[in-house]
C-alpha positions as CSV (number, residue, x, y, z in Angstrom):
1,X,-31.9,3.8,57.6
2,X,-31.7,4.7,54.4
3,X,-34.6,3.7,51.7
4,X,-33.8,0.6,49.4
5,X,-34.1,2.8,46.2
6,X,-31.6,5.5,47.6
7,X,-29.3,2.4,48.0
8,X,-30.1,0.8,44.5
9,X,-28.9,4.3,42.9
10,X,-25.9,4.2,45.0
11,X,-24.7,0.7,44.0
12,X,-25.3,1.2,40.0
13,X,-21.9,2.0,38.2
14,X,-21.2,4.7,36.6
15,X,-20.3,4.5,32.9
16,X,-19.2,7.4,30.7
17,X,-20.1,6.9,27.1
18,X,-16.9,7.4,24.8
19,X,-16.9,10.0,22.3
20,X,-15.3,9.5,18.6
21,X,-13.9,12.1,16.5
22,X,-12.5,12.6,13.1
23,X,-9.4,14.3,11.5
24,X,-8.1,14.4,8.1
25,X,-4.6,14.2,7.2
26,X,-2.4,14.8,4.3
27,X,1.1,12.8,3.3
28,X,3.5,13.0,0.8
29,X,6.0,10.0,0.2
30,X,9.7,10.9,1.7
31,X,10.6,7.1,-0.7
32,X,9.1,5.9,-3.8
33,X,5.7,3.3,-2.9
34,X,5.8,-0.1,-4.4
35,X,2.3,-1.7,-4.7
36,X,1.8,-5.3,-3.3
37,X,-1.3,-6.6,-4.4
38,X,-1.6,-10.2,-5.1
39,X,-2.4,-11.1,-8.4
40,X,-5.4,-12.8,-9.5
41,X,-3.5,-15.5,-10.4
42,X,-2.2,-15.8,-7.3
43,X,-5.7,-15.7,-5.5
44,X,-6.9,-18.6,-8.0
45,X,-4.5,-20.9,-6.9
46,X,-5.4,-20.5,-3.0
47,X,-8.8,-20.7,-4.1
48,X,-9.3,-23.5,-6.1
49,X,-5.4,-25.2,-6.0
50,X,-2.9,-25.2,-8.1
51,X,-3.0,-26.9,-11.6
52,X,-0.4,-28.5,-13.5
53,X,1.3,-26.5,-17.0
54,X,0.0,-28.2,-20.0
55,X,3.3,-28.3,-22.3
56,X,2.8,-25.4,-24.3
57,X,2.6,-23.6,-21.0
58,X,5.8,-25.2,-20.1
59,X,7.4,-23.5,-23.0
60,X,6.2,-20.8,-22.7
61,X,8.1,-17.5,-21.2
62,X,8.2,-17.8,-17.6
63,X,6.9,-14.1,-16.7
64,X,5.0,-11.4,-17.8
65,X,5.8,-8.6,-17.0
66,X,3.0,-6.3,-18.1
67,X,0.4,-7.9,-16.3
68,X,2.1,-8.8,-12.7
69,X,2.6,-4.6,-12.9
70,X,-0.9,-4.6,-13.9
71,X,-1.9,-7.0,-11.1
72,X,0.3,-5.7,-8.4
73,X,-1.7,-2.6,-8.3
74,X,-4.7,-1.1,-6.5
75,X,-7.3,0.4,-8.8
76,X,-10.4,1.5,-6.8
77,X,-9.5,5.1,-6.8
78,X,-12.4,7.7,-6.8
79,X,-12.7,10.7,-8.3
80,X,-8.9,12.3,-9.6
81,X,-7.2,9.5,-8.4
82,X,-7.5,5.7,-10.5
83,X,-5.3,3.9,-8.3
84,X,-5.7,3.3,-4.6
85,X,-4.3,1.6,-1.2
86,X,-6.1,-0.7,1.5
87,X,-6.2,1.6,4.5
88,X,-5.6,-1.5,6.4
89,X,-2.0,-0.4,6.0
90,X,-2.4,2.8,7.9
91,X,-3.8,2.1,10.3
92,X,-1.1,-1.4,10.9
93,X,1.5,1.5,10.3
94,X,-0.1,3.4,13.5
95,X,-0.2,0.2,15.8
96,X,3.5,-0.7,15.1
97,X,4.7,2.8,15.6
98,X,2.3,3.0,19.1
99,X,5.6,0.1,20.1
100,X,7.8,2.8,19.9
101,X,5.3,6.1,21.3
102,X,5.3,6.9,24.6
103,X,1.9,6.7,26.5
104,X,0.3,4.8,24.0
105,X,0.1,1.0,23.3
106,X,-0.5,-1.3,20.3
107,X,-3.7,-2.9,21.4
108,X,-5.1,0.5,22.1
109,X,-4.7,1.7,18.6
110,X,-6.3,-1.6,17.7
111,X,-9.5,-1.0,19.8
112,X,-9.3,2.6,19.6
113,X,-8.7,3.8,16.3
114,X,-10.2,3.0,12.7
115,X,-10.1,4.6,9.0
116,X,-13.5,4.8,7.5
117,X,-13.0,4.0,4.0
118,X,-11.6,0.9,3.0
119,X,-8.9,2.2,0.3
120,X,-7.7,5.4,-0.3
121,X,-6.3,7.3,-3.1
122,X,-3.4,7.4,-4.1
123,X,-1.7,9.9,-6.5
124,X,1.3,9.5,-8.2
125,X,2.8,8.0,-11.6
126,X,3.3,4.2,-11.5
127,X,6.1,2.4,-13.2
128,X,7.2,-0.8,-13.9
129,X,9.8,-2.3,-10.9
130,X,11.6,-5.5,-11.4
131,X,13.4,-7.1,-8.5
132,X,14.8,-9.8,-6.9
133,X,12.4,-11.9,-4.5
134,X,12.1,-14.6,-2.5
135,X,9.5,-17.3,-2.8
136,X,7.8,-19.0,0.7
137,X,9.5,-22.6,-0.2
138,X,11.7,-24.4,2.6
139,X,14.8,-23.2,0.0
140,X,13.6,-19.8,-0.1
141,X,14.2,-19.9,-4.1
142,X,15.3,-16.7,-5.9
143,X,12.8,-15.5,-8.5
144,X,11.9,-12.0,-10.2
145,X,8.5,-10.1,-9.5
146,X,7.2,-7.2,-11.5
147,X,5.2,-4.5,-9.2
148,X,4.1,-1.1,-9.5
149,X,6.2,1.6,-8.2
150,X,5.8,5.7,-7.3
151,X,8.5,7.5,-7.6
152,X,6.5,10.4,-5.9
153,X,3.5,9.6,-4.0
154,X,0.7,11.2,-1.8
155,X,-2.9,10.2,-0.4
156,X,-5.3,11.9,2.1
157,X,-7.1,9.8,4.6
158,X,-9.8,10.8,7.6
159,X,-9.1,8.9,11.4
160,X,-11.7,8.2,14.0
161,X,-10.9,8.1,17.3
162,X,-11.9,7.4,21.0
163,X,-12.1,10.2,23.1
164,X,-10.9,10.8,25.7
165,X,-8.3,8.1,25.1
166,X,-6.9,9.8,22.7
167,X,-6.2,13.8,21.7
168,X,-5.9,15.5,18.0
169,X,-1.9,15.8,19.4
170,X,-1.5,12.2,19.8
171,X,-2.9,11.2,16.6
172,X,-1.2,13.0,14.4
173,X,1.9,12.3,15.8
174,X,1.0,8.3,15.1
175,X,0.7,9.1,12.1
176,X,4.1,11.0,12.0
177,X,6.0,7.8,13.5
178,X,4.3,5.6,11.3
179,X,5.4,7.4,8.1
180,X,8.9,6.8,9.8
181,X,9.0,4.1,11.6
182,X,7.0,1.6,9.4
183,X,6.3,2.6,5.7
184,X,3.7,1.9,3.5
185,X,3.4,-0.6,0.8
186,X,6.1,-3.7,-0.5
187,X,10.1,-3.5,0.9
188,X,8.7,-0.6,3.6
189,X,10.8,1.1,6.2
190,X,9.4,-1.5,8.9
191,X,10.4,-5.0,6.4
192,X,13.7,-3.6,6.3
193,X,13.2,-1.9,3.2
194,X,14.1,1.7,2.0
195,X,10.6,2.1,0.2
196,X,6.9,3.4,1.3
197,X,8.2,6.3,3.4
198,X,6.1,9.1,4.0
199,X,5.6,12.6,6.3
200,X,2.4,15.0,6.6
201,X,1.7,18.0,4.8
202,X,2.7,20.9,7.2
203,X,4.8,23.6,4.9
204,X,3.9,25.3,1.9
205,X,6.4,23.6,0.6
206,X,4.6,20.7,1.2
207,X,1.0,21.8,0.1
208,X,2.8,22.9,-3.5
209,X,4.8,19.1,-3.8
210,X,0.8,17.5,-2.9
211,X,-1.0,19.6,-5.3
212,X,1.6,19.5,-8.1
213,X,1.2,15.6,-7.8
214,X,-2.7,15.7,-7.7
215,X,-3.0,17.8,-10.5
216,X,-0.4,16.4,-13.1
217,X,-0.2,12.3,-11.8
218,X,-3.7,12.0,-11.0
219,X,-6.3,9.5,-12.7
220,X,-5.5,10.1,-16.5
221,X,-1.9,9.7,-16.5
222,X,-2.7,6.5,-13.8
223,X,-5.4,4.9,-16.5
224,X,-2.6,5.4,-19.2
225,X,0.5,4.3,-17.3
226,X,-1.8,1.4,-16.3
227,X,-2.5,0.7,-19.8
228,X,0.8,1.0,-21.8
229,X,3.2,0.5,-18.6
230,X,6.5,1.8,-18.6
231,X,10.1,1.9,-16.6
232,X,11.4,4.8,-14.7
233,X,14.4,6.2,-16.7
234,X,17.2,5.5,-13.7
235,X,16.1,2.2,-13.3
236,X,18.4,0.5,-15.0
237,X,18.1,-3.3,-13.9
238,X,14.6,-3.1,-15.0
239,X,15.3,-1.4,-18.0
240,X,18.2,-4.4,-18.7
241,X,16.0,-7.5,-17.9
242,X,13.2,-6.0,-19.7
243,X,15.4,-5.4,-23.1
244,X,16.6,-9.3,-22.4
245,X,12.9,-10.3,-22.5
246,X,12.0,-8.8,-25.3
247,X,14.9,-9.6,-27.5
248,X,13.7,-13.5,-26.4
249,X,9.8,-12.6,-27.2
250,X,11.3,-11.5,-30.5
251,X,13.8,-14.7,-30.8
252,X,10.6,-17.3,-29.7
253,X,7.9,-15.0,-32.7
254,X,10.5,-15.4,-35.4
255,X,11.1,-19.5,-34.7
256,X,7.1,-19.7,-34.4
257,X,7.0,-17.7,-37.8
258,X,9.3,-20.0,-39.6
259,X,7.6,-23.7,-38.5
260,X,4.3,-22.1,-39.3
């Protein structure tokens, strides 16, 4: 018969510890990124509620512009880069694209797979974008939101992942379908959108387009864009309901001149 101990060892489970490893990847936008970030005046209302306009604020003009660009944006950029992206929206990016991967599943991504840092940088000259939204009311009521778009765009971002679950093949081809399938950003690819598009660096033609963007729309021309925002030149509905707002900032400073 065989000793209690030998059969102790025999019952105990076996359990293989997981190994996690890391790769870096570089993108380049294939479609301009449009920056979602809620505004701060957005946050103080789900915060601390809503308030009612005094009636100055009433008459006042409804939007402004420079500051919901302002707002819309991402700014915890380190290094040559001043503006940035949640990397949340990578990694959600990988999990919608696992629905349409072979061999890989949503929840595994989930479990399986995380970005280290919390934003990354993001490159690229930001302009004001005016369009057409939605509100969240029952009517679903028109309205006009200001945000920050990139007409070019890259980033660089490190992945960690379970092993063996997962290989260095599988990964980056995630990350390939996500760029895609889903987008990154406001109006994406995976909202039905045309916007947030993106591939990974793999020609020199691609390392030249990154590095061009890093060296000439990096953190200084982000800080003054930022600062003194302004429209892309094809843009032209922006361009139009920006020229109507400030011919009525003008009509509203010349009736406050008078009466005073």
């Amino acid at each position: 018969m065989p000793s209690k101990t030998k059969m102790e060892n025999a019952e105990l489970p076996r359990i293989k510890s997981l190994q996690q490893k890391e790769m870096k990847f570089r993108i380049i936008g294939t479609s301009p990124l449009v920056f979602n970030s809620m505004s701060r005046k957005a946050r103080e209302a789900l915060f601390i509620g809503g308030k009612r306009k005094t009636a100055k604020e009433k008459q006042d003009i409804k939007h402004n512009p420079e500051l919901e660009f302002q707002d819309s944006l991402y700014t915890q950029g380190q290094g040559t880069a001043y503006l940035s992206f949640p990397s949340t929206g990578i990694k959600r990016g990988m999990a919608t694209a696992a629905l349409e991967t072979e061999g890989v599943t949503k929840a595994s991504i989930n479990r399986g797979i995380y970005l280290p840092e919390e934003h990354v940088n993001i490159w690229g000259k930001p302009y004001m974008f005016m369009s057409v939204v939605r509100s969240s009311d029952m009517n679903r009521t028109p309205d006009i939101r200001t945000r920050g778009k990139l007409p070019r765009w890259c980033t660089e971002f490190k992945v960690r992942y379970i092993v063996p679950t997962f290989n260095q093949t599988e990964i980056a081809s995630l990350v390939m379908n996500a760029g895609f399938l889903c987008g990154l950003g406001d109006w994406r690819i995976e909202k039905g959108g045309p916007m947030g598009g993106y591939k990974l660096v793999s020609t020199d033609e691609d390392v030249k387009i990154f590095n061009d963007i890093v060296k000439n729309e990096g953190k200084s021309v982000q800080e003054i864009s930022f600062k003194d925002p302004q429209m892309e030149s094809h843009d032209n509905a922006s361009h139009e309901l920006y020229e109507d707002l400030t011919k009525e900032r003008q009509k509203r400073e010349a009736i406050l001149a008078v009466a005073s």
